[in-house]
C-alpha positions in Angstrom: -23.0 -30.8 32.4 -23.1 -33.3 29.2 -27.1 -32.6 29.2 -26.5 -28.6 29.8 -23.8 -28.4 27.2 -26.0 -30.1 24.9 -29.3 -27.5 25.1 -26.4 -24.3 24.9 -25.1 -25.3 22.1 -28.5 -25.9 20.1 -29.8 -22.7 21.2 -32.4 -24.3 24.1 -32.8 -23.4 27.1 -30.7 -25.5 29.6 -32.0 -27.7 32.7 -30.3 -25.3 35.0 -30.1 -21.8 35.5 -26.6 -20.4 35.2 -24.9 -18.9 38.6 -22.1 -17.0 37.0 -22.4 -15.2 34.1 -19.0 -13.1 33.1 -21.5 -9.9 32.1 -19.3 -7.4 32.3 -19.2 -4.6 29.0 -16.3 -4.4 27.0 -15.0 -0.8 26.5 -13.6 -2.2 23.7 -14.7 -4.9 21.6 -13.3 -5.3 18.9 -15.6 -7.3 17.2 -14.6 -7.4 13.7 -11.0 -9.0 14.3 -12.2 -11.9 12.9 -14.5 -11.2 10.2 -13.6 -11.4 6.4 -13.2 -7.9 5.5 -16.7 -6.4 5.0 -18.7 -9.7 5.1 -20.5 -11.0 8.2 -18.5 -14.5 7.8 -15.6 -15.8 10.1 -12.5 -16.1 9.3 -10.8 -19.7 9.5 -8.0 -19.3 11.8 -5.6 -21.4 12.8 -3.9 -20.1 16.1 -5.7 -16.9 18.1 -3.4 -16.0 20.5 -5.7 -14.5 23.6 -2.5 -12.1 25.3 -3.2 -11.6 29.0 -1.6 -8.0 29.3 -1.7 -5.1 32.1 -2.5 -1.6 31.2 0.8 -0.1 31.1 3.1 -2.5 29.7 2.4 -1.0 25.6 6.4 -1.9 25.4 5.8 -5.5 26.0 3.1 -5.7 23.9 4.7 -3.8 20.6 7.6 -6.0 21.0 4.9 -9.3 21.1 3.3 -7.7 17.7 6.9 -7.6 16.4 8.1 -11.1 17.7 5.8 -14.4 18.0 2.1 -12.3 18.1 3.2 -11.5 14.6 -0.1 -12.0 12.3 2.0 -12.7 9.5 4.7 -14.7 10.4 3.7 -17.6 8.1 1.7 -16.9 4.9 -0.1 -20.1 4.8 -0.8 -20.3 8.8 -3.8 -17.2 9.6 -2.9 -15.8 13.0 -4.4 -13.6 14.9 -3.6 -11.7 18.3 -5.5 -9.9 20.7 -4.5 -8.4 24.1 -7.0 -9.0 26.8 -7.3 -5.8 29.3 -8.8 -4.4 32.0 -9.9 -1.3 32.9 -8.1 1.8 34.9 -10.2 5.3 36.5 -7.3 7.2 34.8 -9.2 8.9 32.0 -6.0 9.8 30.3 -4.5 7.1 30.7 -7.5 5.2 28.7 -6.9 7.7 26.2 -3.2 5.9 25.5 -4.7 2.9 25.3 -7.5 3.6 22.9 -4.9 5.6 20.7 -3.2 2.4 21.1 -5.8 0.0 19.8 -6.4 2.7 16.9 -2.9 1.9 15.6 -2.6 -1.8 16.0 -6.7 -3.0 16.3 -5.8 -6.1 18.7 -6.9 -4.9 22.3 -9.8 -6.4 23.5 -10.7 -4.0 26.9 -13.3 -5.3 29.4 -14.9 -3.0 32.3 -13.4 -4.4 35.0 -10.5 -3.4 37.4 -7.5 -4.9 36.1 -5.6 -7.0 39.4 -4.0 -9.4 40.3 -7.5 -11.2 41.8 -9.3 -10.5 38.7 -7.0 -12.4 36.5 -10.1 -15.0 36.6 -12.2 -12.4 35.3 -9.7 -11.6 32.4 -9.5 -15.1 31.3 -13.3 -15.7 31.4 -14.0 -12.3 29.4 -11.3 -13.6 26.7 -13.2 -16.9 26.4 -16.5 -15.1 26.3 -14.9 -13.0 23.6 -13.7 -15.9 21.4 -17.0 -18.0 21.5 -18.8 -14.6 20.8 -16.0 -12.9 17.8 -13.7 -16.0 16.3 -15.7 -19.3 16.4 -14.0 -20.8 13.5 -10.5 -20.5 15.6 -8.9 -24.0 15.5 -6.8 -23.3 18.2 -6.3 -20.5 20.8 -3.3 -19.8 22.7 -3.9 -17.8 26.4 -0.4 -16.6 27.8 0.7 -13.9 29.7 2.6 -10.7 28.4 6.1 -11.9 29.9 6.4 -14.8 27.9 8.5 -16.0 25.1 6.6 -18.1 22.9 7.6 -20.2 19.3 4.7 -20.7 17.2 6.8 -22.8 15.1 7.1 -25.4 17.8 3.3 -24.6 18.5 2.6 -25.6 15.1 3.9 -28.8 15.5 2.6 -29.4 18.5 -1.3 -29.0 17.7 -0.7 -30.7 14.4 0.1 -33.9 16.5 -0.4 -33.6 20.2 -0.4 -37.2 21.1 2.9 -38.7 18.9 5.2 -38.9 21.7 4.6 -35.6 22.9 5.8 -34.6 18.8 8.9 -36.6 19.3 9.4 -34.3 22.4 9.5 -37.9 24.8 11.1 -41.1 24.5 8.5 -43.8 24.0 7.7 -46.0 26.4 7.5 -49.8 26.6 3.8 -50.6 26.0 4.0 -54.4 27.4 4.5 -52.5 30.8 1.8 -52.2 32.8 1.4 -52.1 36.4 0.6 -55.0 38.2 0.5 -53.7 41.4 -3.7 -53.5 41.5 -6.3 -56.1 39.5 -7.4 -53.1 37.7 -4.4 -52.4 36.0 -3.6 -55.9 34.6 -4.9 -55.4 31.1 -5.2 -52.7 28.4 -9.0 -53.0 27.7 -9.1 -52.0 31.5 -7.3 -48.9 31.4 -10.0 -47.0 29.4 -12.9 -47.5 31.9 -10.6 -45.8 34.4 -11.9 -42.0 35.2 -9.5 -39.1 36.1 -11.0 -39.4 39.6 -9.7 -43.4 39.8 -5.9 -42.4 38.2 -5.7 -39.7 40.9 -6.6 -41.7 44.2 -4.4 -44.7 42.7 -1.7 -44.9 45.4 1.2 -47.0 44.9 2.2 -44.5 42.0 2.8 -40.8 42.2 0.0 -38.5 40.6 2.2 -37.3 37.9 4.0 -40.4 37.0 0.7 -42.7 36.9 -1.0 -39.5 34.6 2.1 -39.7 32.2 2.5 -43.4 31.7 -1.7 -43.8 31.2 -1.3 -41.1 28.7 1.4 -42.7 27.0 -0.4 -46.2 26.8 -3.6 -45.0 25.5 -3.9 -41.2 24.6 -8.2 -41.8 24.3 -7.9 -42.2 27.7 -7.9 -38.5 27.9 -10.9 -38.1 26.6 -9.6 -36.4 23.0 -12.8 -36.3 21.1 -11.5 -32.6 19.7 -11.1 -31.2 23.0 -7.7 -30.4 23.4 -6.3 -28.5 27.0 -2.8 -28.8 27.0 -0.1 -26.8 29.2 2.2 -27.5 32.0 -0.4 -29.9 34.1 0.0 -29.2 38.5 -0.9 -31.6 41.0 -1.1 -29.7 44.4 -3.5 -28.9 47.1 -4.5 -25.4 48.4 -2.5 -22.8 50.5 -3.9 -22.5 54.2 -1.3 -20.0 55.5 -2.8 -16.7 55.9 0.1 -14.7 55.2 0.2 -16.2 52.0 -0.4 -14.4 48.4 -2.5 -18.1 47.5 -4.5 -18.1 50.8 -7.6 -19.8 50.0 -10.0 -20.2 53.1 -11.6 -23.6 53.6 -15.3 -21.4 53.1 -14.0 -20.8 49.1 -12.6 -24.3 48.7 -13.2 -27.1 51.0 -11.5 -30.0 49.2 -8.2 -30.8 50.1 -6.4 -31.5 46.4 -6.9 -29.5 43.1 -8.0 -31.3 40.1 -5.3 -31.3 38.0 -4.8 -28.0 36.2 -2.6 -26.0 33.5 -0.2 -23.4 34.9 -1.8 -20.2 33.8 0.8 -18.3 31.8 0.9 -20.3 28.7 -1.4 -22.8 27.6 -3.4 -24.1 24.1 -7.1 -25.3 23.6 -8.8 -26.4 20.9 -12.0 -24.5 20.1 -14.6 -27.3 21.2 -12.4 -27.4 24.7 -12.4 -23.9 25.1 -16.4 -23.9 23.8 -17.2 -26.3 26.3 -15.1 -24.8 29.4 -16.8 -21.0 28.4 -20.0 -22.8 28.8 -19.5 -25.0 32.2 -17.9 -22.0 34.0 -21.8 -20.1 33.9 -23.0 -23.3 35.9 -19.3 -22.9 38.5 -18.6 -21.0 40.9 -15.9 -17.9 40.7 -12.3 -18.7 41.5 -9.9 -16.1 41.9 -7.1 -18.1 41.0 -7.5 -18.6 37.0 -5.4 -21.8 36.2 -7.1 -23.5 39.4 -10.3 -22.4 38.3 -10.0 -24.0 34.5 -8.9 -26.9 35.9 -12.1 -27.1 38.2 -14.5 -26.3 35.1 -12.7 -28.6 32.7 -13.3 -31.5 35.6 -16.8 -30.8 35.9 -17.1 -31.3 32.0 -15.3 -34.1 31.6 -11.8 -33.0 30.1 -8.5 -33.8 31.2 -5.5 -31.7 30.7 -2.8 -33.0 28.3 0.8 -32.2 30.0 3.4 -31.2 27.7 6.7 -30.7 29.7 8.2 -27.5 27.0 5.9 -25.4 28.6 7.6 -23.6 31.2 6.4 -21.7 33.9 9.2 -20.9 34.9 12.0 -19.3 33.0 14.1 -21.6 31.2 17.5 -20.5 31.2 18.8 -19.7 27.7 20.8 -21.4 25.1 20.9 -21.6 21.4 20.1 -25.0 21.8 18.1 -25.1 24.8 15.5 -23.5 23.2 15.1 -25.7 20.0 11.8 -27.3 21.6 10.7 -24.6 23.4 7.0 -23.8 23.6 6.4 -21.1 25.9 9.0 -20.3 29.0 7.8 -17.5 31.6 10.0 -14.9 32.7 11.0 -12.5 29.7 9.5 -8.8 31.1 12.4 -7.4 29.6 11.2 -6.7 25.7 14.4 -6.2 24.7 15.3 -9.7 26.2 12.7 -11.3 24.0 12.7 -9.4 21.0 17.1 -10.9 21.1 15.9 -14.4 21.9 13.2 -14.7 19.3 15.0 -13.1 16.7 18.1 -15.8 17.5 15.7 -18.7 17.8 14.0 -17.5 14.6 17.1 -17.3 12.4 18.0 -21.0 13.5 14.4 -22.3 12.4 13.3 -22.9 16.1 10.6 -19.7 16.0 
């Protein structure tokens, strides 16, 4: 992929041919979202938040506009917001949604059905847009339409990612190192490790041997600009039938994952999210999205950075619970999040 991502990016034609190209049309483009006024030059922006939404949930996404997706929130931070959707038959109900983007001008629409299996789709489109309407983004945030999200705590998050997790995780002893296997037993070792060797290292668990190799060197992940950080899984793939996450051992034969970022709230840099855009043309179509990242950002070479205030689940609420907060699934109800970020706001935590 090294050699393909290198010809893309200059404009040559790559070794390969791609096998999955994300062509589908977007009803609505939106094009211009980034461009400074009239000109045909990019904006600088610091976080684009990419807003995974359904078709009829306009009440969730007014109350995002009024809440964290707020574009002006901080006057020397540019932000920017788009919704990422799909596409219905309903003619009239399209007509709502493009009265919709004619009032606020932050939907993005794509021409595909918008479901539950095409959440892969979605996500793809959304990186297709970036690379193709904001490519002076620093950062872009992907999260659902249920979330609660601080882009305070963001803010300090992408400003420092590896400093202890921003003083989010006790430090740990660096004179410790495991001593269990010869290729643990000194630092310079630790950096000619792959992902691949971490993840078959037995006498630790998966996440515990990820976390304390992060903490002893963070270059180990790879961190040459190419930031993927989220709530990292470890886990293997749901043979039931009955299941909603059946995957047949035809679509994936492997018996593990690679690790990858729960899909409702997660953060890339631009040269990550560049460089995973471009590898998922040359990979196969997944229709789970968060598993399907985490397969392209294998196959070029980055590893995702776990940050544990990332929830995927929803957090139960406190004034003080909250302080640290990133993102924490759940919150469907706007009026529920429009109270919460409002609270968290006034005490400095949003």
């Amino acid at each position: 992929m090294e050699e393909v991502l290198i010809a893309l990016k200059k404009g040559d034609k790559p070794p390969h041919s791609p096998i999955n190209e994300y062509n589908y049309n977007y009803r609505i483009s939106n094009n211009k979202k980034c461009l400074q006024g009239n000109d045909d030059n990019y904006e600088k922006v610091v976080i684009l938040y990419v807003i995974k939404s359904a078709l009829n949930n306009e009440n969730r996404r007014d109350t995002i506009r009024k809440s964290w997706g707020w574009e002006n929130r901080f006057s020397d931070v540019n932000i920017k917001r788009v919704f990422m959707l799909g596409v219905t038959t309903d003619p009239l109900f399209q007509d709502k949604i493009d009265e919709e983007y004619a009032r606020n001008k932050d939907i993005v629409q794509a021409d595909f059905i918008d479901s539950y299996y095409n959440n892969t789709i979605k996500t793809m489109m959304g990186f297709k847009w970036v690379v193709k309407n904001c490519p002076k983004a620093q950062f872009i945030m992907f999260s659902d339409d249920d979330m609660y999200v601080s882009t305070k705590n963001l803010l300090k998050f992408i400003r420092n990612p590896f400093n202890k997790r921003v003083g989010f995780r006790r430090k740990r002893d660096l004179h410790f190192i495991p001593q269990n296997s010869g290729s643990f037993k000194s630092l310079s070792k630790i950096n000619d490790l792959t992902s691949e060797a971490i993840l078959s290292y037995r006498n630790f668990s998966s996440r515990k041997l990820f976390e304390i190799l992060y903490d002893f060197d963070p270059v180990l992940s790879a961190f040459d600009g190419r930031l993927f950080a989220g709530f990292v899984f470890f886990s293997s793939p749901m043979r039931h039938k009955s299941s909603k996450w059946y995957v047949a051992i035809s679509e994936y034969p492997f018996s593990k994952y690679p690790p990858y970022v729960t899909a409702g709230a997660y953060v890339l840099s631009y040269p990550a999210l560049e460089d995973l855009y471009y590898t998922s043309m040359f990979t196969k179509n997944f229709k789970f999205d968060d598993v399907y990242l985490g397969i392209v950002a294998k196959k070029c070479g980055i590893c995702p950075l776990h940050n544990e205030h990332f929830y995927f689940w929803k957090k139960p609420y406190s004034r003080e619970a909250y302080s640290n907060v990133i993102a924490s699934h759940g919150f469907g109800d706007p009026d529920e999040l429009k109270r919460v970020w409002e609270e968290q706001r006034s005490l400095g935590h949003a």
